[in-house]
C-alpha positions in Angstrom: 8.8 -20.0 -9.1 6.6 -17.0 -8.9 7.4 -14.0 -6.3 5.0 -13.6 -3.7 3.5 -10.4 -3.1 1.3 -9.7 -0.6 -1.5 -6.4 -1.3 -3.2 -4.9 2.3 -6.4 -3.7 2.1 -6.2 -5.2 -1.5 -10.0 -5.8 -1.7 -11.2 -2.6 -2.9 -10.9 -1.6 -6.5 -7.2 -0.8 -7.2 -6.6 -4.5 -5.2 -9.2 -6.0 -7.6 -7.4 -4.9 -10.6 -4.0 -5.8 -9.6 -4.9 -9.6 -8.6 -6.3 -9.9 -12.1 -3.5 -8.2 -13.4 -0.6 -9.7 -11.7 -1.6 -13.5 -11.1 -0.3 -14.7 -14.1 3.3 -13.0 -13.0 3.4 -12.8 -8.8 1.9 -15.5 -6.6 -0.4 -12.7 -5.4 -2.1 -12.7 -1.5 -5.0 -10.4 -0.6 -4.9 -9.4 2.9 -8.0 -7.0 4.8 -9.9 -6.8 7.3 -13.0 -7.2 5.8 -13.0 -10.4 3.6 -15.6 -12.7 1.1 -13.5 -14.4 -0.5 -12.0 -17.8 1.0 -9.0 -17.3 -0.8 -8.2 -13.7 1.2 -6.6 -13.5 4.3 -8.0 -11.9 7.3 -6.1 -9.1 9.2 -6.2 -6.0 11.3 -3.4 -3.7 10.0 -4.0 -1.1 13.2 -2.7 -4.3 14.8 0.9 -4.8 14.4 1.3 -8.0 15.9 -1.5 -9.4 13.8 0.4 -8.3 11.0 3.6 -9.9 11.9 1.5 -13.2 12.4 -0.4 -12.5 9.4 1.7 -11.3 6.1 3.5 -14.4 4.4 7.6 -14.3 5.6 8.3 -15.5 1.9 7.5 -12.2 0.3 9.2 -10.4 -2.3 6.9 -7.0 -1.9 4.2 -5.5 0.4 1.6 -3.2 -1.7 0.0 -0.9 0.6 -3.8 -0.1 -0.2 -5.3 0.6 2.9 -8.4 2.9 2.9 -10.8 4.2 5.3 -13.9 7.1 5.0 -14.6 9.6 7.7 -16.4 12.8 7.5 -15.6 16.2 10.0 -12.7 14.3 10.4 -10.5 17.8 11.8 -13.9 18.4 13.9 -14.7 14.9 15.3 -11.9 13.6 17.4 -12.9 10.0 16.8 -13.3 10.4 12.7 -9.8 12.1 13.2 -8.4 9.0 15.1 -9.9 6.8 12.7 -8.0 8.4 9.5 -4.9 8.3 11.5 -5.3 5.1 12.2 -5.2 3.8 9.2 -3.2 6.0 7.2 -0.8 7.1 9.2 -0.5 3.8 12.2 -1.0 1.2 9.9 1.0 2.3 7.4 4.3 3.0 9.4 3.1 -0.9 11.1 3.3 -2.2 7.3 6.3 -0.5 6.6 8.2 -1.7 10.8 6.8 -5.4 9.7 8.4 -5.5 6.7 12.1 -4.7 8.0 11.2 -7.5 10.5 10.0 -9.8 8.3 12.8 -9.2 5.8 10.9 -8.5 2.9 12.6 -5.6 0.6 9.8 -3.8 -0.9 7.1 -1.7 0.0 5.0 -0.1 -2.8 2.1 2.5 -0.8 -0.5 3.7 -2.8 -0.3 7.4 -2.1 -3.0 9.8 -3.1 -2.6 13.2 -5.6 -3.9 14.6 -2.4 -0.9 15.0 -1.2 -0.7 18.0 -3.1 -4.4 18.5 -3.4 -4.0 22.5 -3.2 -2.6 22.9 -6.4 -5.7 21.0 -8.4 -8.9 21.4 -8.8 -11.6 20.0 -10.8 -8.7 18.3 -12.9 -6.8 21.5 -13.3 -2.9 22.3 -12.1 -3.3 25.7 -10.5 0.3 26.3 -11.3 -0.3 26.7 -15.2 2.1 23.9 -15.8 2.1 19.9 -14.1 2.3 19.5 -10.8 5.6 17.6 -10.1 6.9 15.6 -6.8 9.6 18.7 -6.8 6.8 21.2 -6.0 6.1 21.7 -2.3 3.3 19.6 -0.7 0.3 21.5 0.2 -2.9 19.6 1.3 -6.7 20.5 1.7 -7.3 17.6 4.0 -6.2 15.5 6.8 -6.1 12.5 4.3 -3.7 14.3 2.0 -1.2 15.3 5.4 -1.5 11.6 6.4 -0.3 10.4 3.1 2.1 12.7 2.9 3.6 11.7 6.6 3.7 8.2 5.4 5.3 8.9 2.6 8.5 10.5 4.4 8.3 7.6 6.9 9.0 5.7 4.2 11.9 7.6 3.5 13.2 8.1 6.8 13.1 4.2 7.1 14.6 3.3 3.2 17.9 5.1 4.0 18.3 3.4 7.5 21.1 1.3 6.0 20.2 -1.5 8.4 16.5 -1.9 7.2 17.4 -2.8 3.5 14.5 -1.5 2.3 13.1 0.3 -0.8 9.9 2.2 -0.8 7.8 3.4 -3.9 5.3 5.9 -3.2 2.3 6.3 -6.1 0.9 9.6 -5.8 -2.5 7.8 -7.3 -5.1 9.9 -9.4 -8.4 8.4 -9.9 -9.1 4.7 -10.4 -12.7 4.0 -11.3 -14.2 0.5 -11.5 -16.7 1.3 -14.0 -14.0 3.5 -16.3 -16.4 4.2 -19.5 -19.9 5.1 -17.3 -17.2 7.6 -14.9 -15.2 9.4 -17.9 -18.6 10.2 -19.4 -20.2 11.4 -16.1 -17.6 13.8 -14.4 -15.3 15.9 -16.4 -12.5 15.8 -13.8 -11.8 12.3 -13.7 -11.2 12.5 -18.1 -7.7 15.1 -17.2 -7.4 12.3 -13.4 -7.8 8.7 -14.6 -5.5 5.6 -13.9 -6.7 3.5 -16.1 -6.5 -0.3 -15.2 -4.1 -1.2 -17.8 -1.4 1.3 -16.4 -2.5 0.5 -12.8 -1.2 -3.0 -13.3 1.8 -1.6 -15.4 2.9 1.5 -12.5 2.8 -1.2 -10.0 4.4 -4.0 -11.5 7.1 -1.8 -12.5 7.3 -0.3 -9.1 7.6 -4.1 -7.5 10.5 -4.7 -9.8 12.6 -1.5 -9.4 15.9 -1.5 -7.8 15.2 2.3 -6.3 16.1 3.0 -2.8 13.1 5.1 -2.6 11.0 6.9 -5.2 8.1 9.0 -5.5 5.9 9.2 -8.2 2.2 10.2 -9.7 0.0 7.4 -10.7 -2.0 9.1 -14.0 -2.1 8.0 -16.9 -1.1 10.1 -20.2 -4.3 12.1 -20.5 -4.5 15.5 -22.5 -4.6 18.0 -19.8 -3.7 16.1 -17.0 -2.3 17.9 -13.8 0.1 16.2 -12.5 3.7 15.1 -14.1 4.8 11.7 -15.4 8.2 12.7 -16.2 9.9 10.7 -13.5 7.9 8.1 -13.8 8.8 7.8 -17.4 12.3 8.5 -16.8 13.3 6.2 -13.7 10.8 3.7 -13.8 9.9 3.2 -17.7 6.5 4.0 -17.5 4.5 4.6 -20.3 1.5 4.9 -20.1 -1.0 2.1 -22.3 -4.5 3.1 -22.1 -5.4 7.3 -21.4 -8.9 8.3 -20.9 -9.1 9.3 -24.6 -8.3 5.7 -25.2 -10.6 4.2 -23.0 -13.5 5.8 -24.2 -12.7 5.4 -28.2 -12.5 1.5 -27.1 -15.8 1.7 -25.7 -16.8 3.4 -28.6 -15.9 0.7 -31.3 -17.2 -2.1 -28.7 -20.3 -0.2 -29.0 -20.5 0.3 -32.9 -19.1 -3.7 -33.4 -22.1 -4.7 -31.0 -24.4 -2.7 -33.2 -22.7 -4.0 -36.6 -23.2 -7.5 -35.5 -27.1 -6.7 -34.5 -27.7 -4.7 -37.6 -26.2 -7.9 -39.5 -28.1 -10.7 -37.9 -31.4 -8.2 -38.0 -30.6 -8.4 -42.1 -30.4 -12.1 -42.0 -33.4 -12.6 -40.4 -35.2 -10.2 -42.5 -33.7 -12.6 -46.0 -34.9 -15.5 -43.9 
């Protein structure tokens, strides 16, 4: 029988990507607020009540996506309770419902944010990779919220009572369209999570036994900022598909797409 896992806010990208990725293993449930598919269950994570009602009791793992956009958000009180709402509220309500529920896992997508003052445009402003040993710094109100929800998370794991582990993924950037991104912004070619080792990080993260962990989610790329090593090393990451990768396999797509027009152009020409 397959382990249920239930993903909040799991209708956005990195949720699309992991319930294609993961059906075949987990007995996957989306969960958000805003829903179009009948198969997705409605909820309000700022509501911790509708989450106990809400989030199957016969999970094996809670993924944490939640997401929200503001703007002036540390100049407009209501932008700035908005963030906090979401990523900071709903994420300590995910983490309280679990212990209640009983369910042992929490994996919360984190952000490279978190230590957002040490990259820029792709680049580790410490002339080595950042690591999770390196102090957090943050540019923004997002970045502090993860990070608070991060040590939450920590506070909460070693609470013997709560039997609970909790994997933080420091995430880098997940694009839906990977090829048209890589090719249009620099950055994201030193930043990308590519799908294939989204679904891998995560899987790997819903079957380890670690108390609590905390790790960036980038794949292998040349130049990227931000260290894999304990990723590697406690998890057994290793990273499938860099941004290198992606783009020569769009590459020979592209030249066996042309092969097979150039071919059928030839028959028709005999014919």
């Amino acid at each position: 029988m397959k382990k249920k896992i239930a993903i909040i806010g799991g209708t956005g990208t990195i949720g699309s990507i992991l319930e294609e990725g993961l059906s075949a293993k987990y007995d996957i449930v989306i969960l958000d607020k805003n829903i179009d598919n009948p198969k997705h269950i409605e909820v309000d994570a700022t509501d911790y009540h509708d989450l106990l009602r809400t989030i199957p009791k016969d999970c094996s793992a809670l993924i944490n996506l939640l997401n929200v956009s503001t703007e002036n958000d540390f100049n407009d009180i209501s932008q700035f309770k908005k963030k906090t709402d979401i990523h900071f509220f709903a994420s300590f309500y995910i983490l309280r419902a679990a212990i209640e529920l009983g369910i042992p896992k929490v994996v919360y997508a984190s952000s490279n944010h978190v230590t957002d003052f040490y990259e820029k445009d792709g680049v580790s402003g410490l002339g080595r990779e950042i690591t999770v040993e390196d102090y957090p710094y943050q540019r923004t109100l997002y970045g502090t919220l993860k990070l608070a929800s991060e040590n939450i998370g920590h506070i909460l794991a070693y609470e013997e009572e709560n039997n609970l582990s909790v994997i933080n993924l420091r995430i880098g950037s997940v694009r839906r369209d990977e090829v048209k991104d890589l090719q249009k912004n620099e950055r994201f070619n030193k930043t990308l999570l590519s799908h294939a080792d989204v679904i891998q990080l995560f899987d790997l993260a819903i079957q380890s036994t670690i108390k609590f962990g905390t790790y960036y989610g980038v794949s292998d790329n040349k130049d990227k900022p931000w260290s894999i090593e304990n990723a590697k090393r406690e998890l057994g990451f290793v990273s499938k598909m860099t941004s290198e990768d992606v783009l020569e396999r769009s590459k020979t797509e592209l030249d066996s797409i042309n092969s097979n027009y150039e071919d059928l152009e030839n028959q028709n020409w005999l014919n």
